[in-house]
MDTraj code that builds the backbone (N, CA, C; nanometers):
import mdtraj as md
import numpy as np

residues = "UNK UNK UNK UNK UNK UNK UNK UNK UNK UNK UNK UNK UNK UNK UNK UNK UNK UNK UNK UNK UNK UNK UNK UNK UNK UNK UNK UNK UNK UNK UNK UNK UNK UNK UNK UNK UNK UNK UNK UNK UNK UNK UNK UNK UNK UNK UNK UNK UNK UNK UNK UNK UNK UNK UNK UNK UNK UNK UNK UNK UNK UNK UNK UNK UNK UNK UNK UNK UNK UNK UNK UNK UNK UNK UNK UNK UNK UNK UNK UNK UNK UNK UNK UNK UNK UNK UNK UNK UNK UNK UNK UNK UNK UNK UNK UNK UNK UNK UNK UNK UNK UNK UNK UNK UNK UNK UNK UNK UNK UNK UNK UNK UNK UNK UNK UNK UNK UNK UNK UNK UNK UNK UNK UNK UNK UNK UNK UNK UNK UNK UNK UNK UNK UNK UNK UNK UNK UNK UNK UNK UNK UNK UNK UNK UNK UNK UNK UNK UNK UNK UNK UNK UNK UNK UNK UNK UNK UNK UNK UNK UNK UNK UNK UNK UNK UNK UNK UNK UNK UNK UNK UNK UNK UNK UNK UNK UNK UNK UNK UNK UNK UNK UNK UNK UNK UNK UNK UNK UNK UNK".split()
xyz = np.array([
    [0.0849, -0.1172, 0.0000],
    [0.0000, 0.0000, 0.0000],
    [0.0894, 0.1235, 0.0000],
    [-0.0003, 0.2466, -0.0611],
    [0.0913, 0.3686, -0.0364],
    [0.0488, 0.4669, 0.0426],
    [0.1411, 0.5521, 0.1307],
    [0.0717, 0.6600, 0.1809],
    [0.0178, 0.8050, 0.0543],
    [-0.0685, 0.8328, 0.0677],
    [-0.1013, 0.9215, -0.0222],
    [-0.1492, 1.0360, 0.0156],
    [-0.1625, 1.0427, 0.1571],
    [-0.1960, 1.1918, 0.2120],
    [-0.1431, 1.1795, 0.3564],
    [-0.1288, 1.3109, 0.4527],
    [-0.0657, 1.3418, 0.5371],
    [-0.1157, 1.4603, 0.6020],
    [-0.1482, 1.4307, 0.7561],
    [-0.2315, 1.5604, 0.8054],
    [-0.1753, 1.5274, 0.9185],
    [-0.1045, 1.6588, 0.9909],
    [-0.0811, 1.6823, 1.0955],
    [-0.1999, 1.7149, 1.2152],
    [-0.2096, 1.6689, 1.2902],
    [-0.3112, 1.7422, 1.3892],
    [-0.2162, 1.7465, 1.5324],
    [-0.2686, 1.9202, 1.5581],
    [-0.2297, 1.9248, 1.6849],
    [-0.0107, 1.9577, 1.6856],
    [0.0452, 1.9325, 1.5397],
    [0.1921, 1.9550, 1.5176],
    [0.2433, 1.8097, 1.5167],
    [0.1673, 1.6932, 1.5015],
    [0.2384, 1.5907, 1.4889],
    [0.3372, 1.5965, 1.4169],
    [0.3260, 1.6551, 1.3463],
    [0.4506, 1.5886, 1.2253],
    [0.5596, 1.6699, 1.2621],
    [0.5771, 1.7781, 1.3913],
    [0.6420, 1.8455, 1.4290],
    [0.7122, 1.7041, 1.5153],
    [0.6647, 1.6913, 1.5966],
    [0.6696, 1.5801, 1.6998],
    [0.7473, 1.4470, 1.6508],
    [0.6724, 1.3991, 1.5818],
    [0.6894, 1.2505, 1.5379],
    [0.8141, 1.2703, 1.4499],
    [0.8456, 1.3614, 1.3700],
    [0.9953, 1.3857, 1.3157],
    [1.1052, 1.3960, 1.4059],
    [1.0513, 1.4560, 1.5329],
    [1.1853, 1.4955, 1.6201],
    [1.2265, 1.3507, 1.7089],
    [1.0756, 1.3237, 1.7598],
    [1.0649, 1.2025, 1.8422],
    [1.0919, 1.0457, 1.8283],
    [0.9907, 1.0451, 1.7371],
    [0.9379, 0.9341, 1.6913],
    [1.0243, 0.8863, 1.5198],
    [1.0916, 0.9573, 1.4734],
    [1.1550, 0.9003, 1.3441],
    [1.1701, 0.7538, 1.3127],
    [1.2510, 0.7201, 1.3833],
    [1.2668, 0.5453, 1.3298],
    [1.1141, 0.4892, 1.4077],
    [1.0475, 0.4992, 1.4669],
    [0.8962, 0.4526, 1.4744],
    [0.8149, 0.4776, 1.3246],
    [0.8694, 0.6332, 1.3274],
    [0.7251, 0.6651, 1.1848],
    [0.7786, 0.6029, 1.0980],
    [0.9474, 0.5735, 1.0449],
    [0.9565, 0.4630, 0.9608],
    [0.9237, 0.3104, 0.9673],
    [0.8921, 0.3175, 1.0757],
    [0.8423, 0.1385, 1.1156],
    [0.7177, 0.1633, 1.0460],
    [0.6058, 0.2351, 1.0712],
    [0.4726, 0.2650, 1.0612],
    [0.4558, 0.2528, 0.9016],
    [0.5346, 0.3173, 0.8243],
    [0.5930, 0.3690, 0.6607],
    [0.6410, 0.2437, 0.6022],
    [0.7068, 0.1580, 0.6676],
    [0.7516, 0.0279, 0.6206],
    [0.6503, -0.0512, 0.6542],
    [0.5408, -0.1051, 0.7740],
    [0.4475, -0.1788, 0.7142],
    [0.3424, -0.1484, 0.6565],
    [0.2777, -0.0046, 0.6243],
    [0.1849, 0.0507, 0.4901],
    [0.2675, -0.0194, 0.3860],
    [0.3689, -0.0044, 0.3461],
    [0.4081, -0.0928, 0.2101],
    [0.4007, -0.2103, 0.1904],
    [0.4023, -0.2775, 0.2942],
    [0.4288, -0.4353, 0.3121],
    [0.3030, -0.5044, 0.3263],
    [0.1774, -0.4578, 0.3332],
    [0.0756, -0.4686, 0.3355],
    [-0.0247, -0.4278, 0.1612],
    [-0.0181, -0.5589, 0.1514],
    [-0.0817, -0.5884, -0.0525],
    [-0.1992, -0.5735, -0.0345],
    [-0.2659, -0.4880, -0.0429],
    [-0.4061, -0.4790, -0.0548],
    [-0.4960, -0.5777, -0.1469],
    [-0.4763, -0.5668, -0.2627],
    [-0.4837, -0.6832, -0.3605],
    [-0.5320, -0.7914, -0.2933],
    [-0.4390, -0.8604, -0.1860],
    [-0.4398, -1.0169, -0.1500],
    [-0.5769, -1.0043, -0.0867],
    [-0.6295, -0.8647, -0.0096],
    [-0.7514, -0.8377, 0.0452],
    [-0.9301, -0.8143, 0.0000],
    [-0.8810, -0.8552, -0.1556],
    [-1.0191, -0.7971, -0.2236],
    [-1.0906, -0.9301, -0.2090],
    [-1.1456, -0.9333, -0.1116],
    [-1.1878, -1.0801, -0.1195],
    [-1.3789, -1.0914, -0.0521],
    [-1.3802, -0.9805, -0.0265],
    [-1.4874, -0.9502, 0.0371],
    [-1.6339, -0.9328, -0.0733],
    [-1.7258, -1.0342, -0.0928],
    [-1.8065, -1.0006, -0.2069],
    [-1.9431, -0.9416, -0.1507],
    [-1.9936, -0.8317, -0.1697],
    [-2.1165, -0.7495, -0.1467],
    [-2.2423, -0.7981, -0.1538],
    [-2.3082, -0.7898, 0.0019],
    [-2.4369, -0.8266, -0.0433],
    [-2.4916, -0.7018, -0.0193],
    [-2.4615, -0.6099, -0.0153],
    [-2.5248, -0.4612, -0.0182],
    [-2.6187, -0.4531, -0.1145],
    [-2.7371, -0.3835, -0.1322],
    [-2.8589, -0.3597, -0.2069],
    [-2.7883, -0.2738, -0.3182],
    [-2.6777, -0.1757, -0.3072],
    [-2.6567, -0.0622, -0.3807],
    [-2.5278, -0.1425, -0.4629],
    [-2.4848, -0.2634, -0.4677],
    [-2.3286, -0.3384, -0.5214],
    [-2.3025, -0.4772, -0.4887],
    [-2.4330, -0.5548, -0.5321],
    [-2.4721, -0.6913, -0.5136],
    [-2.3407, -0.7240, -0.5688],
    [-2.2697, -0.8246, -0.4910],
    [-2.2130, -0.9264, -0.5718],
    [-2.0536, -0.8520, -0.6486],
    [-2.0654, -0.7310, -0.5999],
    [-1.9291, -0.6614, -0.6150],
    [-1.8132, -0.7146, -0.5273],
    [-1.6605, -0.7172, -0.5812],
    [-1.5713, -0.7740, -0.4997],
    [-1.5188, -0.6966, -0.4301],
    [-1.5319, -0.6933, -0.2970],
    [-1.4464, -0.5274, -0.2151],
    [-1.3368, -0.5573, -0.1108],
    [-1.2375, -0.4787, -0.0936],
    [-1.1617, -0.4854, 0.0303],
    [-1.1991, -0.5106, 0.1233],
    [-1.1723, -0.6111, 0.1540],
    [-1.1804, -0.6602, 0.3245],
    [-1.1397, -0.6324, 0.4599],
    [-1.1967, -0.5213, 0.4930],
    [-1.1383, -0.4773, 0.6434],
    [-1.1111, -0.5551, 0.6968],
    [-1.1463, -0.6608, 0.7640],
    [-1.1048, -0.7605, 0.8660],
    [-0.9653, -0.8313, 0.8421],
    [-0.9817, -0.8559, 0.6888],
    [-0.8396, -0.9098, 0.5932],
    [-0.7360, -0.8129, 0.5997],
    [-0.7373, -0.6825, 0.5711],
    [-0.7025, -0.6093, 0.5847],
    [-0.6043, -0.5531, 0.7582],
    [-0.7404, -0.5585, 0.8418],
    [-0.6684, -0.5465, 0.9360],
    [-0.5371, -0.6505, 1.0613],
    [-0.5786, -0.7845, 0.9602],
    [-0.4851, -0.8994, 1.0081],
    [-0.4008, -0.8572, 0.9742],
    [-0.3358, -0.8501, 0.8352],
    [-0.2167, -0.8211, 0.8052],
    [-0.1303, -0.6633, 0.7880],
    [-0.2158, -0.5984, 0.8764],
    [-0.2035, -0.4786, 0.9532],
    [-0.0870, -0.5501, 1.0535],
    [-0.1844, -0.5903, 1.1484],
    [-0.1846, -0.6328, 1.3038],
    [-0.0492, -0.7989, 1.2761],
    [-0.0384, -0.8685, 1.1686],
    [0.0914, -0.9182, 1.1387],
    [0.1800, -0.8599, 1.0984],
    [0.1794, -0.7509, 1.0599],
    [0.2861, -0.6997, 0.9881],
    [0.3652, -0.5986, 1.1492],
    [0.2846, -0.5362, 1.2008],
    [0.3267, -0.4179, 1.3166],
    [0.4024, -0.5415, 1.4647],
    [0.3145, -0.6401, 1.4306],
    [0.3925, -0.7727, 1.5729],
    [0.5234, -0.8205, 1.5304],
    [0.5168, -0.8532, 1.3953],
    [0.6536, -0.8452, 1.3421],
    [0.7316, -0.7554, 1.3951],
    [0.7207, -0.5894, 1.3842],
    [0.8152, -0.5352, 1.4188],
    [0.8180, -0.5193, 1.5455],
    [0.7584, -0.5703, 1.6408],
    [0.7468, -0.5370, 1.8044],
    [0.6780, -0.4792, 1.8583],
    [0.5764, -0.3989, 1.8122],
    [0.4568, -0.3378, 1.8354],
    [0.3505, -0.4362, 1.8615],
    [0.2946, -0.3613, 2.0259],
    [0.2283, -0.4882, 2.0754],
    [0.0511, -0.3433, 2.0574],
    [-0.0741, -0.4262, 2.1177],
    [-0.1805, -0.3980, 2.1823],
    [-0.2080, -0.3521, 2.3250],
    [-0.2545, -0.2180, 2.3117],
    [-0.2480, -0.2294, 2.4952],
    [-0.4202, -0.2001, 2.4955],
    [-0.4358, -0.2561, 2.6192],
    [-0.5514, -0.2671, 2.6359],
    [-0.5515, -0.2755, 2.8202],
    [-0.6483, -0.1462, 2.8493],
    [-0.7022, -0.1535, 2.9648],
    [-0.8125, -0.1921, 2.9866],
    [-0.8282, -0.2334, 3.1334],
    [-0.9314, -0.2632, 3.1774],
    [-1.0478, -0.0894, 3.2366],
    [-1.1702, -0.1099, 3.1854],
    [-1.2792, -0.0089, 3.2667],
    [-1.3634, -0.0547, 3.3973],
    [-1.2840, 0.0073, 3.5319],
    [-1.3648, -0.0086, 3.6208],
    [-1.4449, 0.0888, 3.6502],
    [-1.5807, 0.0678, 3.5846],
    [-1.7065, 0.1733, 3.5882],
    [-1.7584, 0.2092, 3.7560],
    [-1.7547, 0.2771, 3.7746],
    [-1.8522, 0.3134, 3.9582],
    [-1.9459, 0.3670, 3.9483],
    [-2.0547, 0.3012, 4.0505],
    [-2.1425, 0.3164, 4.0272],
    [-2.2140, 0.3813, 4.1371],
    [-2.1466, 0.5126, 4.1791],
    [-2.1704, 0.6552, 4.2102],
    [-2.2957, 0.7559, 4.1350],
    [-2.3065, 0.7165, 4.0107],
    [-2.3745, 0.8234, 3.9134],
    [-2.4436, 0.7679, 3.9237],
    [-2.5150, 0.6452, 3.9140],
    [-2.6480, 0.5518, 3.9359],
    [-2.7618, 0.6538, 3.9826],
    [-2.8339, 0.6281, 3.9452],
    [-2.9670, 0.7281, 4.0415],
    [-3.0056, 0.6416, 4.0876],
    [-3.0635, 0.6793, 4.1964],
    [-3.1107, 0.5822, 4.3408],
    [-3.2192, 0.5774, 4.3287],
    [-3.2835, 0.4851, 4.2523],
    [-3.4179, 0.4729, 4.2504],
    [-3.5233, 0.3468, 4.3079],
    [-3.3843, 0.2865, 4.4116],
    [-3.4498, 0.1204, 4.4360],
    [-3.4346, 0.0309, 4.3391],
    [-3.3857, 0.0357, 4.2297],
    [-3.3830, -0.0519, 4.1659],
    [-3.2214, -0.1095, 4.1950],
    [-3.2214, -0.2242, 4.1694],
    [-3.0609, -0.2641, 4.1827],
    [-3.0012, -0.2891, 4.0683],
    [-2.8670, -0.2175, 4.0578],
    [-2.8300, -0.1900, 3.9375],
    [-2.6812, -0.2868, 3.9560],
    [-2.6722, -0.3644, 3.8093],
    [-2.5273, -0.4299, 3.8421],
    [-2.4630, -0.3451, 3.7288],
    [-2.3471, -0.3695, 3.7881],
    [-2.1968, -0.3052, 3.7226],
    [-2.1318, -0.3820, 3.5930],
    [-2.0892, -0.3031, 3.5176],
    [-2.0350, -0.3270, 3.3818],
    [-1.9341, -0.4434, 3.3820],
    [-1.9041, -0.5749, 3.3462],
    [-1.7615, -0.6458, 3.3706],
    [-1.7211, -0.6882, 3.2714],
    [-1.6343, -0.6642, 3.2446],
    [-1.5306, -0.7079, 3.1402],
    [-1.5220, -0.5894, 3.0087],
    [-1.5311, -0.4714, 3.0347],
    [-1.5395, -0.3463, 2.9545],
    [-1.3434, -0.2838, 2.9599],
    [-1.3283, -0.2460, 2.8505],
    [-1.1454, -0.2134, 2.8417],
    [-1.1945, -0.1213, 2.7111],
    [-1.0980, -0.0597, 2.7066],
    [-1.0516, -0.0013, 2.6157],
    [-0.9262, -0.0517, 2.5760],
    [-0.9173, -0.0361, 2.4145],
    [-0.7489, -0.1352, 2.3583],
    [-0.7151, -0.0645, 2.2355],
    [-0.5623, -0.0197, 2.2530],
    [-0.5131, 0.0807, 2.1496],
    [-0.4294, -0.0358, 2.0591],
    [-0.4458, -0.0022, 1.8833],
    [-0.4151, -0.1027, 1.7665],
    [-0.2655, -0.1670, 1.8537],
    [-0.1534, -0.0707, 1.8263],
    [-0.0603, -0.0690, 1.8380],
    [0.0589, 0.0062, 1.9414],
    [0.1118, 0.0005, 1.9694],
    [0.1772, 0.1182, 2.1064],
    [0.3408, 0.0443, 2.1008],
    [0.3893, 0.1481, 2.0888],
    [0.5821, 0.1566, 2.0392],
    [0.6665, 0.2471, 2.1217],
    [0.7362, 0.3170, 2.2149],
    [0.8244, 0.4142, 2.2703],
    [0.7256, 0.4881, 2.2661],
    [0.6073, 0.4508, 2.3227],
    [0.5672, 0.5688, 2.3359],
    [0.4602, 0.6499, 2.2188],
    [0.4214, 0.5807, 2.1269],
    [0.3642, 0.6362, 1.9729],
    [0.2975, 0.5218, 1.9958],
    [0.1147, 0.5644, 1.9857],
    [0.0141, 0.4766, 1.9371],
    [-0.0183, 0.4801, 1.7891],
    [-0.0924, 0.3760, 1.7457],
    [-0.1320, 0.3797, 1.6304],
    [-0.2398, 0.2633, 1.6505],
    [-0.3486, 0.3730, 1.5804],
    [-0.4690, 0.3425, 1.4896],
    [-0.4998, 0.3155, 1.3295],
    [-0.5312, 0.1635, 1.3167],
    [-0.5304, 0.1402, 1.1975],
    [-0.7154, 0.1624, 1.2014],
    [-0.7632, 0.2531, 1.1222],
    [-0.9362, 0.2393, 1.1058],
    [-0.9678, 0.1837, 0.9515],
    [-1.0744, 0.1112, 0.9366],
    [-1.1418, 0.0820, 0.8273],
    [-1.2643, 0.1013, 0.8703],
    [-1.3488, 0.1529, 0.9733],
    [-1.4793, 0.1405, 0.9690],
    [-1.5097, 0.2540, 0.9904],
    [-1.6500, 0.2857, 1.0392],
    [-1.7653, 0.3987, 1.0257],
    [-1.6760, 0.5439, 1.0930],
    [-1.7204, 0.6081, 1.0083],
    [-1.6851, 0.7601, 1.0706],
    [-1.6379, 0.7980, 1.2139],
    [-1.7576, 0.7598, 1.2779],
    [-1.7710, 0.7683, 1.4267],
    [-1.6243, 0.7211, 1.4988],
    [-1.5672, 0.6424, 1.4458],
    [-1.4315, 0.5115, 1.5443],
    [-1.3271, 0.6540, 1.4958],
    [-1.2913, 0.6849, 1.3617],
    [-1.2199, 0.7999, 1.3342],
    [-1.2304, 0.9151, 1.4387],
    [-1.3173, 0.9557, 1.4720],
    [-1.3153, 1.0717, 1.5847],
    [-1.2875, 0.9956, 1.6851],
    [-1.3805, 0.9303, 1.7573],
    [-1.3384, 0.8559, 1.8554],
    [-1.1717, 0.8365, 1.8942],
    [-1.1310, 0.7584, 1.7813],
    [-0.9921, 0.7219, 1.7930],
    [-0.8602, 0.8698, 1.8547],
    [-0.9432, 0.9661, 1.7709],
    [-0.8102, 1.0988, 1.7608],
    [-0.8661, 1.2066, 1.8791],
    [-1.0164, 1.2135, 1.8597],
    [-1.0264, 1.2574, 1.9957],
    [-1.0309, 1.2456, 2.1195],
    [-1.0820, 1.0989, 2.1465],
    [-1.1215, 1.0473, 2.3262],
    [-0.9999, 0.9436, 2.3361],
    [-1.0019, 0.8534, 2.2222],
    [-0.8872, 0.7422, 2.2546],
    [-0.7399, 0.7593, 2.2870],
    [-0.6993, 0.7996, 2.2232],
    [-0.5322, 0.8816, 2.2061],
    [-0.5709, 0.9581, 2.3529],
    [-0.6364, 1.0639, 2.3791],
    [-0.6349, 1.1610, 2.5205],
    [-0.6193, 1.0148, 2.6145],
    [-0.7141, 0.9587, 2.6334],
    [-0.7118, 0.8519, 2.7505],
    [-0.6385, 0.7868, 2.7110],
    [-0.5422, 0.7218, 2.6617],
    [-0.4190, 0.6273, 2.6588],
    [-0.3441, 0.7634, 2.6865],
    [-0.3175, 0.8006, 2.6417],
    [-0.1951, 0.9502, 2.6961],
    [-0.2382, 0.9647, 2.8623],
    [-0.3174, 1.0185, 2.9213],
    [-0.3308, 1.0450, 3.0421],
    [-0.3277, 0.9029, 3.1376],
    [-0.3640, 0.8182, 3.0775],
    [-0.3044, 0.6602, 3.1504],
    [-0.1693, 0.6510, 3.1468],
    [-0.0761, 0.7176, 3.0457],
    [0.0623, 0.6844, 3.0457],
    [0.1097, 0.6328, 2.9569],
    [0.0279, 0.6114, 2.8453],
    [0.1241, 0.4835, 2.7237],
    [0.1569, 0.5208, 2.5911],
    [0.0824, 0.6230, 2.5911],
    [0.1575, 0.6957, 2.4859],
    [0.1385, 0.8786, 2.5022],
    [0.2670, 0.9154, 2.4048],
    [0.2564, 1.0361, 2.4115],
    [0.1859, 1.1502, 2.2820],
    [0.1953, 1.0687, 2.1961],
    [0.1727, 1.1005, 2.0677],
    [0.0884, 0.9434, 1.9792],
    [0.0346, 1.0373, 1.8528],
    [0.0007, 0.9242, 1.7597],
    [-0.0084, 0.9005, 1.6435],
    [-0.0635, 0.7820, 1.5614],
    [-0.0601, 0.7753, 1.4500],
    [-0.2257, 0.7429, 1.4009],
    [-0.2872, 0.8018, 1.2618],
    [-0.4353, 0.7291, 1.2776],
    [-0.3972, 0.6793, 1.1125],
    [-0.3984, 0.5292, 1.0939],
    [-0.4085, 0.4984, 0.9460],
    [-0.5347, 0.5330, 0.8884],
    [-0.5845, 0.5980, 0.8071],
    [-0.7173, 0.5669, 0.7395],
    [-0.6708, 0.5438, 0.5950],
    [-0.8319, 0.4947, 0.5218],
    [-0.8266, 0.4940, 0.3552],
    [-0.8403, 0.6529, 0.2735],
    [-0.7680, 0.6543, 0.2083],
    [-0.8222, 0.7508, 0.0785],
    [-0.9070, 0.7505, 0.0368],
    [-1.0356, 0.7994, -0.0154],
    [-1.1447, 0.8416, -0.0620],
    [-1.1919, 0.7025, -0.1572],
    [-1.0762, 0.7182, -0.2516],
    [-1.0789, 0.6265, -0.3710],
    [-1.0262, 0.5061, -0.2892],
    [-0.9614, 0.4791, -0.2194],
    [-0.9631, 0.3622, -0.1609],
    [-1.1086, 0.2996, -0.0818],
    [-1.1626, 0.4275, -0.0283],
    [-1.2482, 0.2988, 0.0949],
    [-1.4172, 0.3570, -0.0303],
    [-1.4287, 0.3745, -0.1643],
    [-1.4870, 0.3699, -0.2195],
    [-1.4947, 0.1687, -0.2755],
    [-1.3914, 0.1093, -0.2972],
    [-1.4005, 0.0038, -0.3197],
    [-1.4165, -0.1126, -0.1644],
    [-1.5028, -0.0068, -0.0580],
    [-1.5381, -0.0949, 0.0803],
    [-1.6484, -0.0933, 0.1156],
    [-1.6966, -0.1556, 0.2127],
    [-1.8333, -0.1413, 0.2291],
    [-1.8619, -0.0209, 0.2614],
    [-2.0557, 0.0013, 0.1977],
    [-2.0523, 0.1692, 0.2110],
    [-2.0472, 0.2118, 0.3769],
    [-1.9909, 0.3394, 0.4207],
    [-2.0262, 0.3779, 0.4911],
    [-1.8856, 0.4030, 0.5729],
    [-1.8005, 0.3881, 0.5234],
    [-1.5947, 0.3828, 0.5342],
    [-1.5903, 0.5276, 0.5464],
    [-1.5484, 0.5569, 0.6426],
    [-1.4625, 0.6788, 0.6738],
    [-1.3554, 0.6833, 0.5629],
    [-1.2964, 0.8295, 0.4883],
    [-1.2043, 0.8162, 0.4728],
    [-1.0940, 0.9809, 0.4964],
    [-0.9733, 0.9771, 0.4654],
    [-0.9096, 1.0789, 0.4881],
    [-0.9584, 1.2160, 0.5032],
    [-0.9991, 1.2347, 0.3766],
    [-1.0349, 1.3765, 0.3231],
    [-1.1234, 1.3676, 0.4097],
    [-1.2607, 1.3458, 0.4254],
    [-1.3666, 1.3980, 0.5587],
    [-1.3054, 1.4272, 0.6094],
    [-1.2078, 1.3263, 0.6890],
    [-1.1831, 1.3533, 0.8167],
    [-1.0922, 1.4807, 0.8228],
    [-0.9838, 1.4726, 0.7747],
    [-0.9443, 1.6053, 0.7426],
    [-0.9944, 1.7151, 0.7796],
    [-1.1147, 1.7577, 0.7158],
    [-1.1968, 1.8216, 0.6628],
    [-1.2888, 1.8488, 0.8102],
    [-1.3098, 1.7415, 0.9099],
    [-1.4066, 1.7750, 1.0208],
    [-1.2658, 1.8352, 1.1256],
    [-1.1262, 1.7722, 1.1237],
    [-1.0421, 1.7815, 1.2598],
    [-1.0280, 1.9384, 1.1891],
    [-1.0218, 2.0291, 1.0331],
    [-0.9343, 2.1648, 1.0468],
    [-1.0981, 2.2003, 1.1265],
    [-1.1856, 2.1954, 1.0839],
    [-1.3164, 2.2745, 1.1884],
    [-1.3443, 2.2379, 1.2882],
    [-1.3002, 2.1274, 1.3572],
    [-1.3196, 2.1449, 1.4779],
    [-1.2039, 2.1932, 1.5306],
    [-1.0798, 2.2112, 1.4910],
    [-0.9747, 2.2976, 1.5712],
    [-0.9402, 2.1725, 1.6484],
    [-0.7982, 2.2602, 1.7603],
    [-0.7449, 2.1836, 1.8682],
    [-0.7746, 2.2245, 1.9847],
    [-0.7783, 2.1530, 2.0969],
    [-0.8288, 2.1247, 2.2519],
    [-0.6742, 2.1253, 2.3012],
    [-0.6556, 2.1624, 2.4291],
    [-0.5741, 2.1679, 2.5224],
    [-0.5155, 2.0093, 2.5822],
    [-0.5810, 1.9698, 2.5672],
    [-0.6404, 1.8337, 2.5939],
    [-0.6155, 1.7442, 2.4692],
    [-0.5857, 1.7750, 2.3384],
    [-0.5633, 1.6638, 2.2367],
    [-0.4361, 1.6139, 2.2333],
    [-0.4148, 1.5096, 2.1682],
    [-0.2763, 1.4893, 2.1815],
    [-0.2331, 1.4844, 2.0429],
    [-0.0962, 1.5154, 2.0216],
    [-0.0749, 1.5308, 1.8678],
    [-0.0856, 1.4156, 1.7874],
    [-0.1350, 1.4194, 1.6694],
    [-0.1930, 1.2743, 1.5992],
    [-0.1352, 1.3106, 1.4137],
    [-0.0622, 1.2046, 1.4018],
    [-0.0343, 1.2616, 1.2376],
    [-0.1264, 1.1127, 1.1923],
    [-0.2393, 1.1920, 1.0288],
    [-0.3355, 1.1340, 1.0011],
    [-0.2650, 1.0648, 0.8777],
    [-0.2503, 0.9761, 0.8579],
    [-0.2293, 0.8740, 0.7527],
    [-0.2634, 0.8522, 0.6583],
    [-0.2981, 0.8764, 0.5394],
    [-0.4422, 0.8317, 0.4567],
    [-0.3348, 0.7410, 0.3103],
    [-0.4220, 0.6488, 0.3097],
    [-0.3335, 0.5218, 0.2396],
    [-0.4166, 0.5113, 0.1725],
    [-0.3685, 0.4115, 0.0046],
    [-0.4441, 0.3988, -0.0763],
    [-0.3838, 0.2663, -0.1366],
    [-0.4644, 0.1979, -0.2072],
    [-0.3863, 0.0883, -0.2643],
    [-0.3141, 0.0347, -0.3896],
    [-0.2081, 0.0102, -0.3840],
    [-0.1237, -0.0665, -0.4627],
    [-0.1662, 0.0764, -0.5879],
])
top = md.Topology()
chain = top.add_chain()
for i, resn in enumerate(residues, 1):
    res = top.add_residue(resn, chain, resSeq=i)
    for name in ("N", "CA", "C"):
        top.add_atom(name, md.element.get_by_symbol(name[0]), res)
traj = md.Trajectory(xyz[None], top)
């Protein structure tokens, strides 16, 4: 795969050049090493592209997630212990959430990374709430968000986030005090 676009948020690319260099080349070396091609395997039962052959996120994200373990990049994943303080007291008995975590793709010296293929929503999520709470837990300081190119997640199921939106929503919504710097990825295939 290739990178084909590049968005700083927040001065990443300020950051991740000074910091993070031989990481962002780890990150740069498995986007290439990752054949999209081998992934078109996914056939559409969508109403709007019956029977069309499309990229396979899930395929896709294996050999993401083989390619980054290869280089030593592991998963972190916390556990959520919810309290149940906010409950309103209404007599009713309320049980507590178990087995709820939050889990970041990848995590290196310090540099997370998000590989997304799905709905809009995980894209914000990821750059706004996820990255802050792994940073204020301690595990990373900075990040990375892979997404598709336009013309890439056009050949995915509908409804794929891709670069340019997003782009396009992080310059209007601006930066928070509170964000952590995130350089946006946008890949396309072969």
């Amino acid at each position: 795969m290739t990178i084909a676009g590049r968005f700083s948020f927040k001065n990443d690319a300020e950051v991740v050049a000074r910091d993070y260099s031989g990481l962002l080349g780890e990150v740069e070396s498995v986007i290439a090493a990752v054949k999209a091609q081998r992934h078109r395997t996914k056939v559409s039962k969508e109403q709007t592209m019956p029977g069309t052959v499309l990229y396979s996120p899930l395929g896709l994200n294996k050999a993401f997630k083989r390619e980054f373990s290869a280089r030593g990049w592991k998963s972190v994943r916390v556990d959520c212990d919810y309290r149940d303080e906010f409950y309103v007291k209404d007599g009713t008995q309320r049980q507590k959430a178990k087995g709820a975590f939050r889990e970041m793709d990848f995590v290196k010296g310090r540099l997370g990374v998000e590989v997304q293929f799905g709905k809009y929503a995980f894209l914000v999520y990821n750059v706004c709430a996820k990255m802050t709470i792994f940073h204020n837990l301690g595990h990373i300081d900075a990040g990375v968000e892979v997404v598709p190119m336009k013309s890439f997640a056009q050949d995915m199921s509908s409804g794929v986030s891709y670069f340019e939106q997003f782009v396009w929503d992080l310059q209007h919504r601006g930066e928070a005090d509170i964000d952590v710097p995130v350089l946006v990825l946008g890949i396309d295939h072969e």
